[in-house]
DRENLOFI-248286 format. One line per field, with one value per residue (C-alpha): residue number from 1; x, y, z; residue in three letters. Coordinates in nm, 3 decimals, decimal comma, padded with zeros to 5 digits. Layout:
N
nr <- [NUM | ...]
u <- [X | ...]
v <- [Y | ...]
w <- [Z | ...]
rest <- [ala | ...]
This chain:
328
nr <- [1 | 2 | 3 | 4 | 5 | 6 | 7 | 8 | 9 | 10 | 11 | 12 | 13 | 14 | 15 | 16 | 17 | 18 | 19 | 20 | 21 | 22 | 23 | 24 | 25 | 26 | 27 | 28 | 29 | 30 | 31 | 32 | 33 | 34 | 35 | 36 | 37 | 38 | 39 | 40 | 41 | 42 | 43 | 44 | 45 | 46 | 47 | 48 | 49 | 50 | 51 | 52 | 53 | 54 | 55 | 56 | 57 | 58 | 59 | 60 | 61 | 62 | 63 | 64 | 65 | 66 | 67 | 68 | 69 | 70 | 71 | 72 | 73 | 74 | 75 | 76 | 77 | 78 | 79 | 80 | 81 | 82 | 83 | 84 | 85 | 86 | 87 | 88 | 89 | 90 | 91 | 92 | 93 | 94 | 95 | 96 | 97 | 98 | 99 | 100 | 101 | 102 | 103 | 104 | 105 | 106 | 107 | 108 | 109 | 110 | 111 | 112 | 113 | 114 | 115 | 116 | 117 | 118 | 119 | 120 | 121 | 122 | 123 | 124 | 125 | 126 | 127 | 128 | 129 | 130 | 131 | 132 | 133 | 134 | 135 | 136 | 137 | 138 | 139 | 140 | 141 | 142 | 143 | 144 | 145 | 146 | 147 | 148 | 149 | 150 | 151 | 152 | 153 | 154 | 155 | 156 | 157 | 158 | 159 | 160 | 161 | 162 | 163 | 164 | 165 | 166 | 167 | 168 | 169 | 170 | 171 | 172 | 173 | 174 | 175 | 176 | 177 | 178 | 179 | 180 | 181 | 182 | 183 | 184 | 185 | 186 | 187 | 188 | 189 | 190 | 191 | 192 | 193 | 194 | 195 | 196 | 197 | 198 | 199 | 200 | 201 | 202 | 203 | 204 | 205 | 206 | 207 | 208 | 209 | 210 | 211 | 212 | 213 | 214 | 215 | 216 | 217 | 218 | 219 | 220 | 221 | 222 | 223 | 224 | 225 | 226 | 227 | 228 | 229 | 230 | 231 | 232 | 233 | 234 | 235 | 236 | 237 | 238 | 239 | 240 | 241 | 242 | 243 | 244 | 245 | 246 | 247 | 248 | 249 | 250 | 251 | 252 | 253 | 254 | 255 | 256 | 257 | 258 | 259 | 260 | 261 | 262 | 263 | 264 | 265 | 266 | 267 | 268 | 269 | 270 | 271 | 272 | 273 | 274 | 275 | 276 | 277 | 278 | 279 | 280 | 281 | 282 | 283 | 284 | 285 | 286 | 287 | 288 | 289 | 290 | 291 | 292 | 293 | 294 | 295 | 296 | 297 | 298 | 299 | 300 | 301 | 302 | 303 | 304 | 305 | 306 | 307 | 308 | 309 | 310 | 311 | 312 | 313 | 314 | 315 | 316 | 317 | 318 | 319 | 320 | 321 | 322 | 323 | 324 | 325 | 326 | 327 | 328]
u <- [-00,300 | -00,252 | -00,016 | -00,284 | -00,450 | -00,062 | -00,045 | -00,358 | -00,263 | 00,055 | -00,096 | -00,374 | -00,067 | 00,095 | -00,206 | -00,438 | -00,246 | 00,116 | -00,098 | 00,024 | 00,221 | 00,497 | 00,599 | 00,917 | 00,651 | 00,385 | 00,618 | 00,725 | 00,447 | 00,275 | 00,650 | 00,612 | 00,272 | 00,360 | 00,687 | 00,606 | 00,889 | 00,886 | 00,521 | 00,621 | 00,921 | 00,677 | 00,410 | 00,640 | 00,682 | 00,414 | 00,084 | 00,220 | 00,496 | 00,354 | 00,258 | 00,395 | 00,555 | 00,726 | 00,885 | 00,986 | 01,099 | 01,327 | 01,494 | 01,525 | 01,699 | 01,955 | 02,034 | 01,875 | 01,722 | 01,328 | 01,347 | 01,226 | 01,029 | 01,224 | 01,531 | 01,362 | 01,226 | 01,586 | 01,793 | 01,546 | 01,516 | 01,906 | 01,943 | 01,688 | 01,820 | 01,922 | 01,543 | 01,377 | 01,609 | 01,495 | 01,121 | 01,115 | 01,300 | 01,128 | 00,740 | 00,569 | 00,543 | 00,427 | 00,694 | 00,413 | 00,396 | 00,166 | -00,159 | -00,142 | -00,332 | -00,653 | -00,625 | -00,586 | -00,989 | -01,060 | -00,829 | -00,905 | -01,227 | -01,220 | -01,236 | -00,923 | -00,634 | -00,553 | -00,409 | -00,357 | -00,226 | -00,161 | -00,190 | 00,097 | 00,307 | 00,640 | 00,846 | 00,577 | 00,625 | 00,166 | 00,186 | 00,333 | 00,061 | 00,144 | 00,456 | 00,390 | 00,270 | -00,017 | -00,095 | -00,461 | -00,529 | -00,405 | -00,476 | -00,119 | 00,075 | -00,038 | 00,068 | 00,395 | 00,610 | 00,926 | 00,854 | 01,043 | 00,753 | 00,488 | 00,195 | 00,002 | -00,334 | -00,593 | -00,949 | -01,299 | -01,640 | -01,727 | -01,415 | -01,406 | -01,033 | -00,907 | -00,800 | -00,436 | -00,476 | -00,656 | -00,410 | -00,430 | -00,329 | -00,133 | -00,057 | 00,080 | 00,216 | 00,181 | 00,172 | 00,196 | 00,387 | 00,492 | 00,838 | 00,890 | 01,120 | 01,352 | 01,387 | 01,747 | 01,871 | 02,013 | 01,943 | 01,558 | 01,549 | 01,697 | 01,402 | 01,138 | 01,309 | 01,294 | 00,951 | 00,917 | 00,780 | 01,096 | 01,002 | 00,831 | 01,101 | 00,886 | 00,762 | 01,143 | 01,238 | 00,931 | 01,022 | 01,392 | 01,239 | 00,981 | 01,265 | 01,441 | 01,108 | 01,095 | 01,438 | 01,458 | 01,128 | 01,197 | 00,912 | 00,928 | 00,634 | 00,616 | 00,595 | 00,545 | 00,625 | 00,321 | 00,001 | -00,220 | -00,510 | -00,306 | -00,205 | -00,487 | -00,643 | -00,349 | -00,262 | -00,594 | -00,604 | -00,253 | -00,401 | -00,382 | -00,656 | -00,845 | -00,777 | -00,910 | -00,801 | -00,777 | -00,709 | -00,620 | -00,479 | -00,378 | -00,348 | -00,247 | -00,525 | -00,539 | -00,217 | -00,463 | -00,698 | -01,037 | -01,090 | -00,808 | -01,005 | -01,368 | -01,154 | -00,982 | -01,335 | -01,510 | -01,251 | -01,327 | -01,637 | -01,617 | -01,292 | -01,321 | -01,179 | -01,249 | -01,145 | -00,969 | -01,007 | -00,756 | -00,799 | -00,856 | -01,182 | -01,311 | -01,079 | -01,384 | -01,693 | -01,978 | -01,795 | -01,797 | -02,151 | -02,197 | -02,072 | -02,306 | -02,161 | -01,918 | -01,546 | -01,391 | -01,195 | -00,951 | -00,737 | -00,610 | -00,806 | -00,865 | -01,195 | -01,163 | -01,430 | -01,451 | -01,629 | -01,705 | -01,912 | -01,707 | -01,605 | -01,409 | -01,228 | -00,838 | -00,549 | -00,285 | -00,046 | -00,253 | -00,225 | -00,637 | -00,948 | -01,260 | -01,499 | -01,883 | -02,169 | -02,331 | -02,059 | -02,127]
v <- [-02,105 | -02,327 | -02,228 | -02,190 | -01,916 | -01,795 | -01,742 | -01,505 | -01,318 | -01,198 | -01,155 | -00,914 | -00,768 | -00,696 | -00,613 | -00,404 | -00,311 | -00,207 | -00,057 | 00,293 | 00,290 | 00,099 | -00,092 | -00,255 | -00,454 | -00,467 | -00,661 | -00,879 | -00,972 | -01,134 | -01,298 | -01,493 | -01,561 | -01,771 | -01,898 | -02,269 | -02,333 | -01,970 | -02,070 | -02,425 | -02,258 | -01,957 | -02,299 | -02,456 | -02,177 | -02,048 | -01,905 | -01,626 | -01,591 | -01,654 | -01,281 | -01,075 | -00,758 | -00,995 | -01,228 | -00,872 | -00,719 | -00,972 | -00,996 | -00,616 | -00,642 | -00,868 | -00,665 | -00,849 | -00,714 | -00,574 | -00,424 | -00,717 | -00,954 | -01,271 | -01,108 | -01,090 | -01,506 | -01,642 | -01,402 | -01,555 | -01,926 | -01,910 | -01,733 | -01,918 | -02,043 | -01,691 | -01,560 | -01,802 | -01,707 | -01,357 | -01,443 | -01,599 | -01,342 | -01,079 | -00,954 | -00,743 | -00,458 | -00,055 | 00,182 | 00,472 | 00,781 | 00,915 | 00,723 | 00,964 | 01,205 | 00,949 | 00,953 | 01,324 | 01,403 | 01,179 | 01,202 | 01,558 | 01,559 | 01,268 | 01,467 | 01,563 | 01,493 | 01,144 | 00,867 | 00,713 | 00,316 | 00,155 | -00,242 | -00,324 | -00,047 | -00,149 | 00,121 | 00,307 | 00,609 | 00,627 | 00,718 | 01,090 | 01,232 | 01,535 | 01,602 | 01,562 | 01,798 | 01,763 | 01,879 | 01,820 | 01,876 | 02,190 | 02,306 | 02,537 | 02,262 | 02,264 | 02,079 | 02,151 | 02,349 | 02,251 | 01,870 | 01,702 | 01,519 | 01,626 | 01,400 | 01,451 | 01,367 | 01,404 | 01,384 | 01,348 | 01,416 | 01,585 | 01,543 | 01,729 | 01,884 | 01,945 | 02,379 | 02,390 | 02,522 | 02,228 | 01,959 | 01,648 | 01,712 | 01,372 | 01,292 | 00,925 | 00,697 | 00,332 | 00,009 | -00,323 | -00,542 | -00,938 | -00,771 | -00,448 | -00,248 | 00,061 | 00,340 | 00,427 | 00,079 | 00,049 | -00,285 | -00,210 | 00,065 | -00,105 | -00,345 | -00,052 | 00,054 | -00,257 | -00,265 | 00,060 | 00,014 | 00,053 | 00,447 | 00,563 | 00,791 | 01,035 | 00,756 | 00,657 | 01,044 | 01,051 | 00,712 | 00,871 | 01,166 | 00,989 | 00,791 | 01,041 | 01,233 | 00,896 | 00,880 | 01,271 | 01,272 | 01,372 | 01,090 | 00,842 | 00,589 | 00,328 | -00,042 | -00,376 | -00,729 | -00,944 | -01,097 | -00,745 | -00,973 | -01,067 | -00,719 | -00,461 | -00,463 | -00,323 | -00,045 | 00,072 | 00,075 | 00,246 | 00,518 | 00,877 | 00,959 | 01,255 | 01,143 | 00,894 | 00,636 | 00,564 | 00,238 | 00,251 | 00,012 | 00,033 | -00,319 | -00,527 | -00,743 | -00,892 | -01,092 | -01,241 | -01,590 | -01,485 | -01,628 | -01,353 | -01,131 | -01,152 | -01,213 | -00,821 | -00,678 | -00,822 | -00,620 | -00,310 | -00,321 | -00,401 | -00,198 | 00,189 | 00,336 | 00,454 | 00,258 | 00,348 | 00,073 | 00,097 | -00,222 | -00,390 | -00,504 | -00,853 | -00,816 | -00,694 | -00,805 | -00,661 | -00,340 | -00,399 | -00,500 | -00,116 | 00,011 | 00,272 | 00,147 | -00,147 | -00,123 | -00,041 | -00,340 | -00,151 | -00,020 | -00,129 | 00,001 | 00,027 | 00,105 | 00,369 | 00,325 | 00,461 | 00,219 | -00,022 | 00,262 | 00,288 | 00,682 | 00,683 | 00,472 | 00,525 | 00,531 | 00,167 | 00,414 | 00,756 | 00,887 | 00,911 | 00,980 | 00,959 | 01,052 | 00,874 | 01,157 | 00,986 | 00,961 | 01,084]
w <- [-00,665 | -00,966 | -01,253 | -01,461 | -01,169 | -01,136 | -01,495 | -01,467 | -01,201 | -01,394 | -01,726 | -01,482 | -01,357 | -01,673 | -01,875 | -01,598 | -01,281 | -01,467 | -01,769 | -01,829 | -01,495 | -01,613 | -01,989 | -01,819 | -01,617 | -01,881 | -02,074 | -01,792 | -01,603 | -01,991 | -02,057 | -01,700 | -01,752 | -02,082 | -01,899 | -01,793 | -01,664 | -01,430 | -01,337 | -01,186 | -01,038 | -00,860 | -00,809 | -00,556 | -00,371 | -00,092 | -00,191 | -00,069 | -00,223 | -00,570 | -00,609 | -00,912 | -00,684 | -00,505 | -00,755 | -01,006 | -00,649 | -00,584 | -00,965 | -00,940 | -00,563 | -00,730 | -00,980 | -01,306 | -01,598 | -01,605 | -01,922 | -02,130 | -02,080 | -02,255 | -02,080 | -01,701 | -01,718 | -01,860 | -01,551 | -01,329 | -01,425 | -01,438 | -01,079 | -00,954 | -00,604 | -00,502 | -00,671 | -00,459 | -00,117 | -00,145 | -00,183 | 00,094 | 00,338 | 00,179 | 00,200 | -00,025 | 00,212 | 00,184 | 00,019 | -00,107 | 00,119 | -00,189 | -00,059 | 00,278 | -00,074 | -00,046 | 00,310 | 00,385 | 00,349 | 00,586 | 00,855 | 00,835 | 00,919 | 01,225 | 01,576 | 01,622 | 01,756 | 01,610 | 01,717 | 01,419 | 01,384 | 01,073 | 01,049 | 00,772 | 00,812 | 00,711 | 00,775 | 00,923 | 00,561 | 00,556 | 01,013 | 00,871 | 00,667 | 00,867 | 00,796 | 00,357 | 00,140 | -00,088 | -00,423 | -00,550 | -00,927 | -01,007 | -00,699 | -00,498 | -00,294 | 00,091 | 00,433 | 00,615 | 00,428 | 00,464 | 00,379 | 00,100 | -00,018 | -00,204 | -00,325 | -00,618 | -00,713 | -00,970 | -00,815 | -00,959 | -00,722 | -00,405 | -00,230 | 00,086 | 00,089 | 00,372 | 00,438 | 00,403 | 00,753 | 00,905 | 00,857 | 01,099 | 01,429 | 01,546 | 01,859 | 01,841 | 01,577 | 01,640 | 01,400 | 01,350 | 01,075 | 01,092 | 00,955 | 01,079 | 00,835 | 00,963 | 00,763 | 00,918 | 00,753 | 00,425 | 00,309 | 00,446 | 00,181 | -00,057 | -00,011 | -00,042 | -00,387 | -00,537 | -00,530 | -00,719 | -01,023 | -01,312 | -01,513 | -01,212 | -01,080 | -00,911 | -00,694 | -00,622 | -00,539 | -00,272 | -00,147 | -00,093 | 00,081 | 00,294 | 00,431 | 00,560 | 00,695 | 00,903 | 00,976 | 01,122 | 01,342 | 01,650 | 01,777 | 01,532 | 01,455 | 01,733 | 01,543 | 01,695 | 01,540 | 01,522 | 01,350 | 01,342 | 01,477 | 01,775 | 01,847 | 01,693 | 02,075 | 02,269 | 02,017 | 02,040 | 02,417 | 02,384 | 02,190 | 02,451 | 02,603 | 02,453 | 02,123 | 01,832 | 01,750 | 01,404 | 01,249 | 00,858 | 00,606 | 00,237 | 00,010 | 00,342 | 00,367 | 00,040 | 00,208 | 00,462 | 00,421 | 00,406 | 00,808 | 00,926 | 00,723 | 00,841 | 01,245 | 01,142 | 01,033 | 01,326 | 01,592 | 01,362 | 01,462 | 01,802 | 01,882 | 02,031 | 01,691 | 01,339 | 01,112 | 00,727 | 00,452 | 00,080 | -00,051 | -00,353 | -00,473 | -00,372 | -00,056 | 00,202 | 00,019 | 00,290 | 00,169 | -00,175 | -00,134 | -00,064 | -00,383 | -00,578 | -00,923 | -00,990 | -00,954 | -01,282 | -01,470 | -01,662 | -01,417 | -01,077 | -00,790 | -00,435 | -00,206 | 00,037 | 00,298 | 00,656 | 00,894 | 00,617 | 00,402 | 00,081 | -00,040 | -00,328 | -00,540 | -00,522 | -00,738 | -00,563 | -00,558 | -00,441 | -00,783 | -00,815 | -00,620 | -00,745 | -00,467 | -00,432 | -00,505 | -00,244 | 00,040 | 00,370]
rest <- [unk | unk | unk | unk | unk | unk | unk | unk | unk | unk | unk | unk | unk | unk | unk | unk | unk | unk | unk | unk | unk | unk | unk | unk | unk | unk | unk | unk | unk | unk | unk | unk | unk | unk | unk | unk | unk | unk | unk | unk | unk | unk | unk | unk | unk | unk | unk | unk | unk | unk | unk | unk | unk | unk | unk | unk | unk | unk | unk | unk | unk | unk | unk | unk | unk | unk | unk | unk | unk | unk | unk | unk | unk | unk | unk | unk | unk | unk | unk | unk | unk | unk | unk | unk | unk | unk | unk | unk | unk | unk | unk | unk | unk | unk | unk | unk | unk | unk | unk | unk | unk | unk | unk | unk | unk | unk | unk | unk | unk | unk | unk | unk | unk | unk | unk | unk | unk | unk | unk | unk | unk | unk | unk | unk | unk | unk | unk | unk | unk | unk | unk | unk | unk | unk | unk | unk | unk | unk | unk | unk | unk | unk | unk | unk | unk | unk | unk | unk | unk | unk | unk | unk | unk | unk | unk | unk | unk | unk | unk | unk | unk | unk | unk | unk | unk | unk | unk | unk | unk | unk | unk | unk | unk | unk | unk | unk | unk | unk | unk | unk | unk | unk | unk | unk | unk | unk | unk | unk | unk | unk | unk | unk | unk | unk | unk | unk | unk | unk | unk | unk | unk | unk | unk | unk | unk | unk | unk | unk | unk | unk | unk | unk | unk | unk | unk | unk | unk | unk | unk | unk | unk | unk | unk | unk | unk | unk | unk | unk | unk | unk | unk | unk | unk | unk | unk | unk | unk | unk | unk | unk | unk | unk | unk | unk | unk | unk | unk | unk | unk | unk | unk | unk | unk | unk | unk | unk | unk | unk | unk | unk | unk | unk | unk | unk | unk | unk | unk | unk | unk | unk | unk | unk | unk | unk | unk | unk | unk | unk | unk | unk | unk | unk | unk | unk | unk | unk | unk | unk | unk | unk | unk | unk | unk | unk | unk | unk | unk | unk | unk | unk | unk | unk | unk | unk | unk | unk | unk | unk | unk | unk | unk | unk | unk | unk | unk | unk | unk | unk | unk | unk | unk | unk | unk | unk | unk | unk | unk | unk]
């Protein structure tokens, strides 16, 4: 990307994606989109690593200020060697145990048991959608019972919830991430907080709380190192027999050049498995190809499609699901 592209990417950020989610990062995501200086600083660095929830990830693991905007670009222009060193150890990786909520319908109602295997899974928090809670409108709070997480979402359409006694029954936990994080390590969740949003404190409390779901399971989410192209085959052939395998993936392959992309969607297809979709529009276009009405542009949203036929639109952070009238 260019700094004028990197420019527009944060003022998108700070003006659509962060808009009534968080004003800390409103404000800072337009303040380093008119920073020149920030933008030939974030120019140099990877494509990559250019992306706003890294760069306001990394100020906020160091300690520096989010709260304005002015404030945020002179801390990180001045700290800029240390900024830059945590950028490029770091990944922008999943820390929201709230999108298992868009994925619950589904899972639900695949054959069961599941094998389920997520591509991206950091520290594996989206492999336990079993072991949450769920709370749908104003619907009473369902799933296992003693779980310290609960996520909540606000639904529109035919959405077929799942009976609070017909959870997902899985059987096996596998993944794949280039950077495997473990829930059991401090400095790994320290990671995972920083990329909370700043306000959002109910997504910090069921970040805590996922953590230590994955930290107590008795059988804890098996996840491999690796390019998820290289190793997608095997953890599908790993899956147990007797159950399916199902291969899901929430704002992951937005990371990925548009070759790794069309390689990933190809194995979907060809792979014994079902296959889960969350990502942002213009990511997969034969699925946004299959939309019945356009992605809205006000608000940041993901597609949630099973076998490449898009459902619902979904909340980035599982907050929302609006459900297709026409979705199988």
């Amino acid at each position: 990307m260019t700094a004028t592209e990197t420019a527009e990417a944060y003022r998108v950020f700070g003006t659509v994606h962060t808009k009534g989610h968080s004003p800390a990062y409103e404000r800072v995501g337009v303040a380093v989109a008119d920073s020149a200086e920030l933008l030939e600083r974030l120019v140099a660095l990877p494509p990559v690593k250019r992306q706003p929830n890294l760069l306001l990830a990394a100020v906020r693991y160091l300690d520096g200020p989010v709260d304005s905007g002015e404030a945020f670009v002179g801390w990180a222009l001045a700290h800029w060697e240390q900024v830059r060193a945590v950028i490029l150890a770091h990944a922008t990786q999943t820390n929201e145990a709230g999108r298992c909520a868009t994925l619950l319908p589904l899972l639900a109602a695949l054959p069961q048991p599941l094998a389920l295997i997520e591509v991206g899974a950091s520290a594996g928090l989206c492999l336990y959608p079993d072991r949450y809670r769920y709370r749908y409108d104003d619907t009473p709070a369902f799933g296992a019972a003693e779980s310290p997480v609960t996520a909540v979402c606000a639904t529109t359409g035919p959405v077929p919830f799942p009976a609070p006694d017909r959870m997902p029954q899985v059987v096996s936990r596998a993944g794949v991430d280039l950077n495997p994080l473990d829930p059991a390590d401090a400095d790994d969740a320290r990671w995972l907080e920083s990329l909370v949003w700043p306000g959002q404190q109910t997504r910090l409390d069921r970040l805590r709380a996922a953590l230590t779901v994955a930290r107590t399971e008795p059988e804890p989410a098996r996840i491999v190192r690796g390019d998820l192209n290289e190793r997608i085959a095997e953890l599908v052939a790993g899956a147990p027999k007797g159950a399916t395998p199902v291969v899901f993936h929430t704002a992951v392959l937005c990371y990925l050049p548009p070759e790794a992309r069309r390689a990933f969607t190809t194995a979907m297809r060809e792979l014994p498995c079902r296959w889960i979709s969350n990502e942002a529009p213009d990511v997969l276009p034969e699925i946004d190809a299959r939309l019945p009405c356009p992605a809205p542009t006000d608000r940041g949203v993901n597609i949630l499609a099973l076998d490449g036929e898009p459902v619902a639109f979904t909340g980035p952070h599982g907050e929302r699901l609006d459900w297709f009238a026409q979705a199988r």
